[in-house]
ZADO-1210 file (C-alpha; in nm, 4 decimals, padded with zeros to 6 digits):
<atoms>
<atom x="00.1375" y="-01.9372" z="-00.8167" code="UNK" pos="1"/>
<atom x="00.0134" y="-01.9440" z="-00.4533" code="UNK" pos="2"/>
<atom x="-00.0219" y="-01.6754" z="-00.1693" code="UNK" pos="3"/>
<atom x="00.3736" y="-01.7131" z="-00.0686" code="UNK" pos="4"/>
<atom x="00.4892" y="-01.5997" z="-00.4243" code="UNK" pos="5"/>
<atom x="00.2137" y="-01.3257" z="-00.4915" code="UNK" pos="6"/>
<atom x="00.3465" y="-01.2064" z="-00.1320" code="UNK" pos="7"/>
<atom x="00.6683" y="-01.2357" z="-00.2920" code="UNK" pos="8"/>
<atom x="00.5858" y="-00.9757" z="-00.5053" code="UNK" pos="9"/>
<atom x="00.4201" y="-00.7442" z="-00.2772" code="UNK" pos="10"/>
<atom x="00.7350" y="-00.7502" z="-00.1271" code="UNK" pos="11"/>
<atom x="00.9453" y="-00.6216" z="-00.4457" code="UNK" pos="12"/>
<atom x="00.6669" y="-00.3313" z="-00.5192" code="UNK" pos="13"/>
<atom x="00.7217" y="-00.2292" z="-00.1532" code="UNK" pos="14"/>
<atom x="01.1194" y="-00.2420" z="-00.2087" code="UNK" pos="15"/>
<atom x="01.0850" y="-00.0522" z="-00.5272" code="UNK" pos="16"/>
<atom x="00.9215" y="00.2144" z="-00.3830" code="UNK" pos="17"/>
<atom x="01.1360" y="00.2839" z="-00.1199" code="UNK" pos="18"/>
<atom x="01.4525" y="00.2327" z="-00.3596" code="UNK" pos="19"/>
<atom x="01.2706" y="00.4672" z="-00.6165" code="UNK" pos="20"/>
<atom x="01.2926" y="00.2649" z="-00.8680" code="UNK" pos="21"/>
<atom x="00.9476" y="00.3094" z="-01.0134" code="UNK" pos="22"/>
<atom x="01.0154" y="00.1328" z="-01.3200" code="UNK" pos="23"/>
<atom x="01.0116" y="-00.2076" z="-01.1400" code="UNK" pos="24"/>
<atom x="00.6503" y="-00.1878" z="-01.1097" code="UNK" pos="25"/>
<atom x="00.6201" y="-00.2712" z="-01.4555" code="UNK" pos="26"/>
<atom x="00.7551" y="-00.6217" z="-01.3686" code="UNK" pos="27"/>
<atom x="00.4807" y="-00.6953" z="-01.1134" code="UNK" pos="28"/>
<atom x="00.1798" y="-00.4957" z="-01.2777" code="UNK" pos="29"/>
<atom x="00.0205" y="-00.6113" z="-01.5626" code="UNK" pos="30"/>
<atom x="-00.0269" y="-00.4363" z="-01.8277" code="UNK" pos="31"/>
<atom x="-00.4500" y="-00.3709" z="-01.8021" code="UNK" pos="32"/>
<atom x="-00.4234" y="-00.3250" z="-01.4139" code="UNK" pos="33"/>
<atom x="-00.6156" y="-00.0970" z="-01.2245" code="UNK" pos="34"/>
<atom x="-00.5461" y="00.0972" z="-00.9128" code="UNK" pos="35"/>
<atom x="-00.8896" y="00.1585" z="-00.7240" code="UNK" pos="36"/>
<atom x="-00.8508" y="00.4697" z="-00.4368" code="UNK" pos="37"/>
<atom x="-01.2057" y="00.4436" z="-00.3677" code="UNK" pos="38"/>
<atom x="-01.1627" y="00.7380" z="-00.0781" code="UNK" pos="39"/>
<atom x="-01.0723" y="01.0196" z="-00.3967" code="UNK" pos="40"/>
<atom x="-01.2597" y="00.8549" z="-00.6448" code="UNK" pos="41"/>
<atom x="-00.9786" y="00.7785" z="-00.8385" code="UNK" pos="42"/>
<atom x="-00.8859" y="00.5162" z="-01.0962" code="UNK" pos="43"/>
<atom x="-00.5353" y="00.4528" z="-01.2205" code="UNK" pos="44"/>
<atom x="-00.6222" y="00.1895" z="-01.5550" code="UNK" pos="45"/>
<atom x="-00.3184" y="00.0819" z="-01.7612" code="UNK" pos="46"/>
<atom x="00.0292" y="00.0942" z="-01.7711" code="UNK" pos="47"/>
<atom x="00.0760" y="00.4090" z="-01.9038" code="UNK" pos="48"/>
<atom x="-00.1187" y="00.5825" z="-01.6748" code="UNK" pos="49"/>
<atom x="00.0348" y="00.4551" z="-01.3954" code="UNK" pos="50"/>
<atom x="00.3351" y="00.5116" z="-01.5154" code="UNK" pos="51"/>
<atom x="00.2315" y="00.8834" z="-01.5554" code="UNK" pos="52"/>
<atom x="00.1411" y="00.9090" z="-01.2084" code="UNK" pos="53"/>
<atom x="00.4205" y="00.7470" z="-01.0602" code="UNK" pos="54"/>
<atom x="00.6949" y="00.9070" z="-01.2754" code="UNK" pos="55"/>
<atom x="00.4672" y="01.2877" z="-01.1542" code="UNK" pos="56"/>
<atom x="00.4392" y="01.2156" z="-00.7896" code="UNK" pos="57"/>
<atom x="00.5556" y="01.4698" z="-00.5869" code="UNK" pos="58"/>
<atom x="00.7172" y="01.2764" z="-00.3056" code="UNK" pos="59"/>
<atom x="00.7051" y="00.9428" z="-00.3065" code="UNK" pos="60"/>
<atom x="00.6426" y="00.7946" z="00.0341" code="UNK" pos="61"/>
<atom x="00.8585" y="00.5422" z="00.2375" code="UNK" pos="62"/>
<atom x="00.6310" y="00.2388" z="00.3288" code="UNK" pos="63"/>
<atom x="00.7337" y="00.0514" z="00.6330" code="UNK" pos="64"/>
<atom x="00.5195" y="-00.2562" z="00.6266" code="UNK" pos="65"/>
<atom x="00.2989" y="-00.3878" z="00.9689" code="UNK" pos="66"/>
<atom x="00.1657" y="-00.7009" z="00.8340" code="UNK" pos="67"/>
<atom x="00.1028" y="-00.9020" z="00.5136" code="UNK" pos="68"/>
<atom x="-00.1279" y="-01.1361" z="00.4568" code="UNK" pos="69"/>
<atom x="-00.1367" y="-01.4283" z="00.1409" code="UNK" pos="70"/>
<atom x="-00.4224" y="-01.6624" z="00.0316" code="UNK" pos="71"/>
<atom x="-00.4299" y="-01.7955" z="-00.3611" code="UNK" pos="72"/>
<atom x="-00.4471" y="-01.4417" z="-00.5580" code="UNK" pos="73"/>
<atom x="-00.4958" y="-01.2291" z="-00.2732" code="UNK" pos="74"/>
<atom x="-00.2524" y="-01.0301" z="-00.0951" code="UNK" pos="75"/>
<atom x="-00.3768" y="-00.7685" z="00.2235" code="UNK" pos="76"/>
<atom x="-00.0890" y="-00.5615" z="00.3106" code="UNK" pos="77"/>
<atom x="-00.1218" y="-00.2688" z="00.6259" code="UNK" pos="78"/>
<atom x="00.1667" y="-00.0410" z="00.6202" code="UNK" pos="79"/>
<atom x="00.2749" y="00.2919" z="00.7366" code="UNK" pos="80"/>
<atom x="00.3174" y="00.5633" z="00.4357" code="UNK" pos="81"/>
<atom x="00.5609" y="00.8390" z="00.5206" code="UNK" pos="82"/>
<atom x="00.5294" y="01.1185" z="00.2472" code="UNK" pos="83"/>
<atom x="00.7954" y="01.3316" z="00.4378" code="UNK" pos="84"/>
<atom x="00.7165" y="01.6097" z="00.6254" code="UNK" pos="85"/>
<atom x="00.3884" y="01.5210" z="00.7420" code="UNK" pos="86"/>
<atom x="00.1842" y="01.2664" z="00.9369" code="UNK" pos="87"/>
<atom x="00.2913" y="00.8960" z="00.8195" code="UNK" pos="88"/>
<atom x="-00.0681" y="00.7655" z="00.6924" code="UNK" pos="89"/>
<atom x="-00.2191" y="00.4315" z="00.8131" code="UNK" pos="90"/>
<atom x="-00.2488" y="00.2533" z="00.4911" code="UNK" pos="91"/>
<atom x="-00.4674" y="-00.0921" z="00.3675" code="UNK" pos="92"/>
<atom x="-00.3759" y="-00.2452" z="00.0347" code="UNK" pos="93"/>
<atom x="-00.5546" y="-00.5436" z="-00.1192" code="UNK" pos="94"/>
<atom x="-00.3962" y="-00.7121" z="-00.4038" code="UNK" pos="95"/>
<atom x="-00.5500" y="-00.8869" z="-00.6458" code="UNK" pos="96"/>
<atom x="-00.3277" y="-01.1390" z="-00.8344" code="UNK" pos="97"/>
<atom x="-00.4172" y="-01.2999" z="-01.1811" code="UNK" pos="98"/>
<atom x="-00.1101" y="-01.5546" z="-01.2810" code="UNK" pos="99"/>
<atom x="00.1722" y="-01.3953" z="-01.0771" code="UNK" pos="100"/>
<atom x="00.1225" y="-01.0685" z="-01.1380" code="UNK" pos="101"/>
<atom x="-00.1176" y="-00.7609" z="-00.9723" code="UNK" pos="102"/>
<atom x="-00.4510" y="-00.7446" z="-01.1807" code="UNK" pos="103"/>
<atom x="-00.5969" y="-00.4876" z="-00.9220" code="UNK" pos="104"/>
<atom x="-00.4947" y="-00.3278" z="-00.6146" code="UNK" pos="105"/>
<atom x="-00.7546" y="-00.1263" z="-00.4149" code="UNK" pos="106"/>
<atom x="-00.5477" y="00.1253" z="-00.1440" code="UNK" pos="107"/>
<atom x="-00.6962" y="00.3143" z="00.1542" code="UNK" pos="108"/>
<atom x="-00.5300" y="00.5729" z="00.3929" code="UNK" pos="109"/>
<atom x="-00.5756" y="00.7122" z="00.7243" code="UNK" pos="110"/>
<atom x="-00.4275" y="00.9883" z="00.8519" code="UNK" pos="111"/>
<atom x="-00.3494" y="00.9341" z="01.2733" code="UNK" pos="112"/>
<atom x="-00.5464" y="01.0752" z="01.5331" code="UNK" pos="113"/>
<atom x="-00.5314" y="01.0814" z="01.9451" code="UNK" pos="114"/>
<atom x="-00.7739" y="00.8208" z="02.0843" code="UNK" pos="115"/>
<atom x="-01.0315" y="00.9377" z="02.3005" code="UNK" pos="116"/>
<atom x="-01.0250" y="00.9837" z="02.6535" code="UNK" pos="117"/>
<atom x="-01.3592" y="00.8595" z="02.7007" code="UNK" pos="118"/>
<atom x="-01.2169" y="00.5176" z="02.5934" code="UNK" pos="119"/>
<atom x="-00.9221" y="00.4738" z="02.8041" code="UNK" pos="120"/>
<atom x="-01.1141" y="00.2707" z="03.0400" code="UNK" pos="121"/>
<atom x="-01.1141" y="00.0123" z="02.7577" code="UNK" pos="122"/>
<atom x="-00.8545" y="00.0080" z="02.5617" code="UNK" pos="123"/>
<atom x="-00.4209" y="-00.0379" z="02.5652" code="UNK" pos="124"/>
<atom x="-00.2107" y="00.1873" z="02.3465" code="UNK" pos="125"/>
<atom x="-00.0161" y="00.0073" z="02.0532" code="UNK" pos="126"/>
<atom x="00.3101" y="00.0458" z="02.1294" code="UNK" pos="127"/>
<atom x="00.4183" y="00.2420" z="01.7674" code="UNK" pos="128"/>
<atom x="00.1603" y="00.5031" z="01.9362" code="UNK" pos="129"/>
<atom x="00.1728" y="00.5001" z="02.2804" code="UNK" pos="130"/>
<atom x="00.3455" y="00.8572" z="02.3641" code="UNK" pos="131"/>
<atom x="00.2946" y="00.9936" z="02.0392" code="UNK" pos="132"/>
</atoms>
């Protein structure tokens, strides 16, 4: 399999989550994967602890994707988390893929904040932020 299918199934995981159909994941996971969220210091490693996690989370967020990017087994995905309620988090996700299916994923998030004044000067306001 090549970038355009392991894209492929970025793009289910994404669905998935915002259908809430959790159990999906177990189609696009293997079985030994592990979820790295190096900014808690948490590691998700196996099935049934992901499982756990997913089938405990307290809100699960809406993910509105920005951009996705494919090459052989690697899949970079920026997308906007929406938890409810709260700020929607800036979010990185690298994929790792090992014969179609996610052997790692690694996830950061950012939580927005107004830009500077002192770079104004510089810089143009994207538009899904300008005015908020």
């Amino acid at each position: 399999m090549g970038g355009q299918e392991n894209q492929a199934v970025v793009e289910r995981l994404i669905a998935c989550i915002n259908d809430r159909r959790v159990e999906v994941m177990d189609e696009l996971f293997h079985e030994d994967a592990v979820m790295d969220w190096p900014q808690s210091g948490e590691m998700v490693v196996g099935g049934d602890n992901r499982r756990g996690i997913y089938g405990a989370f307290p809100q699960l967020p809406t993910i509105t994707p920005r951009r996705l990017l494919a090459a052989g087994d690697l899949v970079v995905a920026e997308a906007s988390l929406d938890y409810g309620g709260g700020p929607a988090y800036a979010t990185v996700f690298i994929f790792e893929f090992r014969d179609g299916k996610i052997a790692r994923e690694t996830a950061y998030w950012s939580e927005p904040f107004e830009a500077p004044e002192w770079r104004s000067a510089w810089v143009q306001l994207a538009p899904a932020t300008a005015g908020s």
